[in-house]
Residue frames as a rotation matrix with the C-alpha (Angstrom) as fourth column:
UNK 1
0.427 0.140 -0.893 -61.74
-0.322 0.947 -0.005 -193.63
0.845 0.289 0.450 -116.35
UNK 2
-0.596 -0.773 -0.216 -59.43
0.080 0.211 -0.974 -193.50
0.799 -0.598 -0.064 -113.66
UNK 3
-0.837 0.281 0.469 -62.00
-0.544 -0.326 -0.773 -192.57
-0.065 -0.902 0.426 -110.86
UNK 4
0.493 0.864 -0.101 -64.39
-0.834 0.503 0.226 -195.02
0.246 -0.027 0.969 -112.01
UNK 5
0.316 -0.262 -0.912 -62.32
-0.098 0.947 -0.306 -197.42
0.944 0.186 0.274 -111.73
UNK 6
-0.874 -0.485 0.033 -61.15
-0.035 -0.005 -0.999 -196.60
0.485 -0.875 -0.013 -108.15
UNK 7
-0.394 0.783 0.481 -64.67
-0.915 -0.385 -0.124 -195.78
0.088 -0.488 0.868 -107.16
UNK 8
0.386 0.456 -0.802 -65.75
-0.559 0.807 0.190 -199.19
0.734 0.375 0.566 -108.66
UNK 9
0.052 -0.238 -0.970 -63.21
0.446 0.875 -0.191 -201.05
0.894 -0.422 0.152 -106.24
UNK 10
-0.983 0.114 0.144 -64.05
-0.151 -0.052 -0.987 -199.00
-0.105 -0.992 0.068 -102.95
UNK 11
-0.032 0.976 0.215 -67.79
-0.998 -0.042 0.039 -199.86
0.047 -0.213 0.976 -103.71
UNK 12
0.259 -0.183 -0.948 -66.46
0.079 0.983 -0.168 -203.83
0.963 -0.031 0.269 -104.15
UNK 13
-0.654 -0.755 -0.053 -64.39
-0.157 0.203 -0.966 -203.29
0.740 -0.624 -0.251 -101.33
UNK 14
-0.687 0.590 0.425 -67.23
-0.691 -0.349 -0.633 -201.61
-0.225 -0.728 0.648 -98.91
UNK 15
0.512 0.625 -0.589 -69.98
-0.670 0.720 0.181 -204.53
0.538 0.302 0.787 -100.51
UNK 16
-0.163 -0.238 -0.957 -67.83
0.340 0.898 -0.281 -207.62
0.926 -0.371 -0.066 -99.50
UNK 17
-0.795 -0.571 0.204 -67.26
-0.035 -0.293 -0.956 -205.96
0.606 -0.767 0.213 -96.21
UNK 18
-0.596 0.565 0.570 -70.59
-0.797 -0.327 -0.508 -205.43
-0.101 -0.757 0.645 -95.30
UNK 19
0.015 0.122 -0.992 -71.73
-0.489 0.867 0.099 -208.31
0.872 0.483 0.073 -97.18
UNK 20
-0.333 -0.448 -0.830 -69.21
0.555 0.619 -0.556 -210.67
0.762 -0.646 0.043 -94.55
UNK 21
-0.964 -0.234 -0.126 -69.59
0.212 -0.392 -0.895 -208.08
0.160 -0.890 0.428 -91.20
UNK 22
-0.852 0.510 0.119 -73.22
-0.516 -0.856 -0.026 -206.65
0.089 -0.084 0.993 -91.61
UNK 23
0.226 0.849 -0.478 -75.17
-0.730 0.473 0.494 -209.46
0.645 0.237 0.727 -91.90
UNK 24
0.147 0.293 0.945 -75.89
-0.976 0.197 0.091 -212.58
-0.159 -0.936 0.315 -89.94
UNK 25
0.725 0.197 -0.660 -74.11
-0.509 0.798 -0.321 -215.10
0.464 0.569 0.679 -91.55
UNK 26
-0.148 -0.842 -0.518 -71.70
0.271 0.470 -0.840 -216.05
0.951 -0.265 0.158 -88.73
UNK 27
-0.893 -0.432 0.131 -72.05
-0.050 -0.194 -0.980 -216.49
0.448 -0.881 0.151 -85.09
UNK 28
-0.255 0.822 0.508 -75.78
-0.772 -0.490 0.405 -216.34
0.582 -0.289 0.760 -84.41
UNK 29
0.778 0.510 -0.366 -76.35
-0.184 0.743 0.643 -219.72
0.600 -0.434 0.672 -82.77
UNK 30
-0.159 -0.983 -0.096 -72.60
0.190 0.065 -0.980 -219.67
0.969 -0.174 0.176 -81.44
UNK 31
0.815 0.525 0.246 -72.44
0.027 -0.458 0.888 -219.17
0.579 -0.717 -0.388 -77.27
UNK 32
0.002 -0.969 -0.247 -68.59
0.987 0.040 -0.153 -219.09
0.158 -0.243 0.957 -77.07
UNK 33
0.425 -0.404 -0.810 -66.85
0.444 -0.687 0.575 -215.62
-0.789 -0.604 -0.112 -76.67
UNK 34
-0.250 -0.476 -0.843 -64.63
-0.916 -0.167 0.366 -216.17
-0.315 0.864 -0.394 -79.68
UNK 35
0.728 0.449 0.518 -64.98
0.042 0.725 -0.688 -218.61
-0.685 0.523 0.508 -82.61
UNK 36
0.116 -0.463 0.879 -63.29
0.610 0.731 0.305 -219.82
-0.784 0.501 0.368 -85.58
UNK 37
0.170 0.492 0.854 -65.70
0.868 -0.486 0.107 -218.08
0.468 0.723 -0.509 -87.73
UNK 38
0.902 0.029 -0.431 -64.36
0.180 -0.932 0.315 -214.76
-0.392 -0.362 -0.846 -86.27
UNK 39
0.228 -0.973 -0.036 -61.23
-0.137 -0.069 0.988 -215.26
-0.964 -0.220 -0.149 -86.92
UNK 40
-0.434 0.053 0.899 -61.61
0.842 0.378 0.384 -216.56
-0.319 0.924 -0.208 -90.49
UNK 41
0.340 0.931 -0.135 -63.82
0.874 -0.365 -0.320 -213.59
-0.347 -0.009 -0.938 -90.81
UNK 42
0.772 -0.487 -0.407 -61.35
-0.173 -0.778 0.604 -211.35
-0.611 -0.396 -0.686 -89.58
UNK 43
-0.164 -0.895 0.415 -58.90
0.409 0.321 0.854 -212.91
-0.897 0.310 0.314 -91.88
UNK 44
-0.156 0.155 0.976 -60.94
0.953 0.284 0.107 -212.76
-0.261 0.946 -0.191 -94.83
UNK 45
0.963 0.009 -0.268 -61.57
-0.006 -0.998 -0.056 -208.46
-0.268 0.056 -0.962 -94.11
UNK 46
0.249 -0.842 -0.479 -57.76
-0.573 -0.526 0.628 -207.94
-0.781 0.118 -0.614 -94.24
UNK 47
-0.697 -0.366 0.617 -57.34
0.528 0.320 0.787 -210.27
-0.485 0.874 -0.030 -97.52
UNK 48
0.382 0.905 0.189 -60.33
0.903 -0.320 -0.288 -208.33
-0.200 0.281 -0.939 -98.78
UNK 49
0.752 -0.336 -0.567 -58.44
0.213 -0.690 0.692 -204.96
-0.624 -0.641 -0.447 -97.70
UNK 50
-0.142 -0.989 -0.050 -55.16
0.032 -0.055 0.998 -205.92
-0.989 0.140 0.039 -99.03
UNK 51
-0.240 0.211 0.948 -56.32
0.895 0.426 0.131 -207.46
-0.376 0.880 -0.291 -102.24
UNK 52
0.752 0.594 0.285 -58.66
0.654 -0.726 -0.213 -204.02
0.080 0.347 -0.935 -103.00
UNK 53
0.596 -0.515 -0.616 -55.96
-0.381 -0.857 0.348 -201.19
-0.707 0.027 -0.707 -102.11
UNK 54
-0.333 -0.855 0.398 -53.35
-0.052 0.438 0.897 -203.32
-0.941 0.278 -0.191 -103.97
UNK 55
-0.133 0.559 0.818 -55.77
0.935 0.344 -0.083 -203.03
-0.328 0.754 -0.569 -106.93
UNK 56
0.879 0.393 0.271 -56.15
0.453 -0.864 -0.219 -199.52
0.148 0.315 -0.937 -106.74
UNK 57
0.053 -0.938 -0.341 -52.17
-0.289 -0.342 0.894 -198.70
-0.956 0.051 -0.290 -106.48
UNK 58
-0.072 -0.083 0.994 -52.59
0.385 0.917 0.105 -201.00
-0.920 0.390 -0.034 -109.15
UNK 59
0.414 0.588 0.695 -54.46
0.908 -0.324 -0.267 -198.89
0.068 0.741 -0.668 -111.58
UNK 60
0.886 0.151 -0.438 -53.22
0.244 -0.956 0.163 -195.87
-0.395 -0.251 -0.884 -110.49
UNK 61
0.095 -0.992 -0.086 -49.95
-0.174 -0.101 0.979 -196.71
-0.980 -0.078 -0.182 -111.47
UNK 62
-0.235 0.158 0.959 -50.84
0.891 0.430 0.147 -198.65
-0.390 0.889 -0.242 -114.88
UNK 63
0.536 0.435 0.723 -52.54
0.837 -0.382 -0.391 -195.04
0.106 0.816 -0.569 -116.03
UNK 64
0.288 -0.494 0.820 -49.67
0.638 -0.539 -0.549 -193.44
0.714 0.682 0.160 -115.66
UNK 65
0.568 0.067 0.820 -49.51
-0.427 -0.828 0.364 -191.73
0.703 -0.557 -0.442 -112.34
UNK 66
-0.161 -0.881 -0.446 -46.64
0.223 0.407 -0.886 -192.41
0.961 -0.242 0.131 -110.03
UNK 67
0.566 0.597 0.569 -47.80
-0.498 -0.303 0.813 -192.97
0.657 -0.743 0.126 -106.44
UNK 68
0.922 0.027 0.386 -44.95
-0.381 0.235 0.894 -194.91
-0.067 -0.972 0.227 -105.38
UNK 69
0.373 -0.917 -0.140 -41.57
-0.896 -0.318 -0.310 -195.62
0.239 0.241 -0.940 -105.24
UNK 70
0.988 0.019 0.153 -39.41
-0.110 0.779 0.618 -198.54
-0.107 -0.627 0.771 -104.74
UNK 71
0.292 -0.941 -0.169 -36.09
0.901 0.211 0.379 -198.27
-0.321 -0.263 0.910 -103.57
UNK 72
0.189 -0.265 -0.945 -36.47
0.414 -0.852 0.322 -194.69
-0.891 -0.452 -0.051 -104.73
UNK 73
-0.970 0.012 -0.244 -37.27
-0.243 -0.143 0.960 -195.48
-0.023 0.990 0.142 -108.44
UNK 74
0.061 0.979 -0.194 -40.85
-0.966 0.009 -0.260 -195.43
-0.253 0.203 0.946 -110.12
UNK 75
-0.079 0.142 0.987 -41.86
-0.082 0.986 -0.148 -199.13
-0.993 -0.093 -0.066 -110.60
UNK 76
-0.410 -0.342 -0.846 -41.12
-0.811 -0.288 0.509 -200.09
-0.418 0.895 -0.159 -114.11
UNK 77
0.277 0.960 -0.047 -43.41
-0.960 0.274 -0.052 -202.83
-0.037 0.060 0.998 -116.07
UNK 78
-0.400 0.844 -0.357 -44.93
0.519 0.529 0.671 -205.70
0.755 0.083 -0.650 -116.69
UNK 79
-0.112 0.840 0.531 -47.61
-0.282 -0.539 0.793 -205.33
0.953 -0.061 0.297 -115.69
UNK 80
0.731 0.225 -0.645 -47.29
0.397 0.628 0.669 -208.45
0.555 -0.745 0.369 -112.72
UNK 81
-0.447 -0.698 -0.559 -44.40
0.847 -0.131 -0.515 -206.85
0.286 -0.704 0.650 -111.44
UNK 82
-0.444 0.653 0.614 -46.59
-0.481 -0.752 0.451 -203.51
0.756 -0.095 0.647 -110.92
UNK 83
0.415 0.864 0.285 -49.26
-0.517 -0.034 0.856 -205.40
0.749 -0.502 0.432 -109.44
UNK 84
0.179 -0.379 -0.908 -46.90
0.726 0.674 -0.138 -207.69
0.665 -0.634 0.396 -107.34
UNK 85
-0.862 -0.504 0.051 -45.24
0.397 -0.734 -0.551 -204.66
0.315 -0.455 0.833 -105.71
UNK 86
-0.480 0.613 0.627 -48.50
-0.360 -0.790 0.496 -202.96
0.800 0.013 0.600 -105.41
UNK 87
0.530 0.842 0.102 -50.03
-0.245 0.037 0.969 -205.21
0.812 -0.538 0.226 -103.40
UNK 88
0.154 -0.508 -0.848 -46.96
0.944 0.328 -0.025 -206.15
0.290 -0.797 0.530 -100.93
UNK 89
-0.794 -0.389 0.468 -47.03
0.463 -0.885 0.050 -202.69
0.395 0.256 0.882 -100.42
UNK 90
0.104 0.979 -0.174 -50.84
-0.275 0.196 0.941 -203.03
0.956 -0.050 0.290 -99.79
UNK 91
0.686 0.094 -0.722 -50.05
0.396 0.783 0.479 -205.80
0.610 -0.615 0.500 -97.20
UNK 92
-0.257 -0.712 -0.654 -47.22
0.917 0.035 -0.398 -203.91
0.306 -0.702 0.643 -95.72
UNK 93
-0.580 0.514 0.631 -49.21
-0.475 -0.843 0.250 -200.65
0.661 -0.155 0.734 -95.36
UNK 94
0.474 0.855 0.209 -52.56
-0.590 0.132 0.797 -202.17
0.654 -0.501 0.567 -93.39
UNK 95
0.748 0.234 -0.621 -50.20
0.280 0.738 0.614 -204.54
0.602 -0.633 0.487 -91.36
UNK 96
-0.267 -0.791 -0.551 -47.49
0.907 -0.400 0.135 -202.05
-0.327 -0.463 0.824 -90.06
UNK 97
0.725 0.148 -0.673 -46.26
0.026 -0.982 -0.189 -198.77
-0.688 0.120 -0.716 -91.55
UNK 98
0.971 -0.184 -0.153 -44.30
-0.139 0.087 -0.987 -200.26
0.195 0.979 0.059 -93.75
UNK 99
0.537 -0.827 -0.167 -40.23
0.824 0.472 0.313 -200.82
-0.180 -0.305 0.935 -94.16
UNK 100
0.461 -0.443 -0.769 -39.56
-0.278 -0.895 0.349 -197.89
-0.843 0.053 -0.536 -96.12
UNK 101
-0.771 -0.546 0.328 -38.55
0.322 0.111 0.940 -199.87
-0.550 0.830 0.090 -99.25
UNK 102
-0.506 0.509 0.696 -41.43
0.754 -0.131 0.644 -199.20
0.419 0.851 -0.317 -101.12
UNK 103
-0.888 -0.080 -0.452 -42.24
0.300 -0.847 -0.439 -195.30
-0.348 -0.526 0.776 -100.49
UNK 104
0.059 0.892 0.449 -45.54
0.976 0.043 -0.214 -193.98
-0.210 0.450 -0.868 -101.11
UNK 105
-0.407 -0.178 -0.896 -46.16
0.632 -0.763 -0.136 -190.17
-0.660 -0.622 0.422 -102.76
UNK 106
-0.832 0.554 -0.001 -48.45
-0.264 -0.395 0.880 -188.03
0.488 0.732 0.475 -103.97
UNK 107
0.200 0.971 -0.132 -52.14
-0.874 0.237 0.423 -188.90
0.442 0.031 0.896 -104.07
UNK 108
0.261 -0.054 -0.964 -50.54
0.137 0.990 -0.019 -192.71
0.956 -0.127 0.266 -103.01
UNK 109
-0.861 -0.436 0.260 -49.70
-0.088 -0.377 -0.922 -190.80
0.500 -0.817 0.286 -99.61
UNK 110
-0.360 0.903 0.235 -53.50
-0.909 -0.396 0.131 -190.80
0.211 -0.167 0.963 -98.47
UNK 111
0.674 0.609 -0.418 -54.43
-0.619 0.774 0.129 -194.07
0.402 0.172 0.899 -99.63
UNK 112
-0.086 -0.722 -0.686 -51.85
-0.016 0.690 -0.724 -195.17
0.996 -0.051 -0.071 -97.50
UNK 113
-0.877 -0.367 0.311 -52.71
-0.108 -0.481 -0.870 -193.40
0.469 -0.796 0.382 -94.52
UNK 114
-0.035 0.996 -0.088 -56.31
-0.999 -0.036 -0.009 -194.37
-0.012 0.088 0.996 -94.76
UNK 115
0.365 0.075 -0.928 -55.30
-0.166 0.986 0.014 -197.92
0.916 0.149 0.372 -95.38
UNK 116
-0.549 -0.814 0.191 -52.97
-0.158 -0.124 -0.980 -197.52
0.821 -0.568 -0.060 -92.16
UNK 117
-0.526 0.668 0.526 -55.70
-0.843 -0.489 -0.223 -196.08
0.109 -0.561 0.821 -90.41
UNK 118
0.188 0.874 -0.447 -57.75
-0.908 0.328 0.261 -199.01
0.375 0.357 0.856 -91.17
UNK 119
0.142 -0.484 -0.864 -55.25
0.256 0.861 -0.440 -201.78
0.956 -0.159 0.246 -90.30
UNK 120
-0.777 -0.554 -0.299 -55.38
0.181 0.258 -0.949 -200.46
0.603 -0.792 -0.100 -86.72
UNK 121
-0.532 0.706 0.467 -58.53
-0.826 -0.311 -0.470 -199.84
-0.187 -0.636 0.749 -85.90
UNK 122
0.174 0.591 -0.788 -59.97
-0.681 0.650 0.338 -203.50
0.712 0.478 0.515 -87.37
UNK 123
-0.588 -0.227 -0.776 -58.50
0.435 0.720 -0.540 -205.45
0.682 -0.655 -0.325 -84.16
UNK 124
-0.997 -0.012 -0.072 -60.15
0.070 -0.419 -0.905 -203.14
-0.019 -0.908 0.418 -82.19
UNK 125
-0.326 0.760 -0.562 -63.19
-0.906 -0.081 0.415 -202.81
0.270 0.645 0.715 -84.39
UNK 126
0.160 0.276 -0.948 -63.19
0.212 0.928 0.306 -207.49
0.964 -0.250 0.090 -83.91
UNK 127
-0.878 -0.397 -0.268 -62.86
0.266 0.061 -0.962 -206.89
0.399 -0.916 0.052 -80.12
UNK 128
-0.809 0.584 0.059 -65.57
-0.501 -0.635 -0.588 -204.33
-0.306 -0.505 0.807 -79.43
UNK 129
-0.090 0.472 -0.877 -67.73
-0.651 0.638 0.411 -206.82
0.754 0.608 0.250 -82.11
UNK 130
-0.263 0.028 -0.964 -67.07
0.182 0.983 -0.021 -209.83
0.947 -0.181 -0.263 -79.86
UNK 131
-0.955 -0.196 -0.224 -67.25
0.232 -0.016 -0.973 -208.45
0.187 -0.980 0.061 -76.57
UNK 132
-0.532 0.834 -0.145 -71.02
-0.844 -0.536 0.014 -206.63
-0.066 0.130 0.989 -77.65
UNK 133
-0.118 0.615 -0.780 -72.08
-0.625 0.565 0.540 -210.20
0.772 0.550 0.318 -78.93
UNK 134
-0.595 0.046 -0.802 -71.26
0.620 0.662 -0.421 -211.90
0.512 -0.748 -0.422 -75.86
UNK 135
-0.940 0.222 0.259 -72.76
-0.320 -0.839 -0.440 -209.12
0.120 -0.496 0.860 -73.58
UNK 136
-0.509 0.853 -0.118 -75.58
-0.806 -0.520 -0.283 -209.40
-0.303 -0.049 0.952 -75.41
UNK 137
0.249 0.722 -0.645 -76.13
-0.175 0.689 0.704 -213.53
0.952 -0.062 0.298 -75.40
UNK 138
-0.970 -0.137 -0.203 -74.86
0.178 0.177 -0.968 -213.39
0.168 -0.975 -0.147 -71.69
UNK 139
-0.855 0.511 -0.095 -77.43
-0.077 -0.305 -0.949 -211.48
-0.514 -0.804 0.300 -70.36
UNK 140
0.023 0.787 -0.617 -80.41
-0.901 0.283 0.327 -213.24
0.432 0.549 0.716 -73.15
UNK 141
-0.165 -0.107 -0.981 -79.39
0.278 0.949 -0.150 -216.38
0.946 -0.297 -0.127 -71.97
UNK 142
-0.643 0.133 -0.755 -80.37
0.743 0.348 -0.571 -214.96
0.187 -0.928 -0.323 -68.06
UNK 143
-0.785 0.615 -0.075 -82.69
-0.470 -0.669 -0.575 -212.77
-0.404 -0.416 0.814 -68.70
C-alpha cells in the first residue's frame, strides 16, 4: 500500500510538471526574454515539489516507518503535526540543505538527496529554458 501510494504521488508530481513545463501554455506569443508567466511558473514547480515530497514523508511516516527526526526524536502525532513538519522539511530540503533540525534517515536519506538534487538544478533547468526560447524567437523574428 505503501508504494502505491508513493508511486501514485511521483506520477501526480511528474503529470503537473509536465502538464505546466511540457506544453505550450505559457510564453508562445511572448517576445520578452523573461516574463511573469515564468516566474509564476517557476514558482508554481517548487510549490508543486514541496507540496508532493512533503506528502510522501508524509505517508511514509503515518505507516509507520521512521524517516526522520526532529531535534533527534521520531515525530510523534497528530497527524497535522506529522504533515506540518513533513513538509517544512520538504521546503527546507529543495531550498537549501536544510538546518539540521529536522534530520533525515533511512530510506528518508534519498528522498532527500533527490529532492536536493532537484532544488538545484531547477534554476538552472528555468535559465537554459529561457535563454533556448529567446534564441529561438531572436533569430525567427530575423530569419
Amino acid at each position: 500500500m505503501l508504494l502505491v501510494s508513493i508511486g501514485s504521488l511521483l506520477c501526480i508530481i511528474y503529470k503537473s510538471l509536465e502538464w505546466l513545463w511540457l506544453s505550450d501554455r505559457f510564453g508562445s506569443n511572448q517576445k520578452h526574454f523573461l516574463s511573469i508567466e515564468y516566474f509564476v511558473a517557476l514558482i508554481i514547480t517548487y510549490v508543486i515539489l514541496l507540496i508532493g515530497f512533503g506528502f510522501i514523508y508524509t505517508f511514509i511516516e503515518m505507516a509507520g516507518y521512521s524517516i526522520i527526526l526532529e531535534s533527534g526524536q521520531e515525530i510523534e502525532p497528530p497527524f497535522f503535526h506529522i504533515l506540518g513538519t513533513c513538509v517544512y522539511f520538504s521546503a527546507v530540503t529543495l531550498f537549501s540543505l536544510g538546518y539540521g533540525d529536522i534530520v533525515p534517515i533511512g530510506i528518508g536519506r534519498w528522498f532527500a538527496v533527490v529532492e536536493a538534487l532537484i532544488g538545484y538544478l531547477l534554476p538552472a533547468a528555468f535559465v537554459v529554458r529561457s535563454v533556448i526560447y529567446f534564441e529561438g524567437s531572436f533569430f525567427k523574428e530575423r530569419g
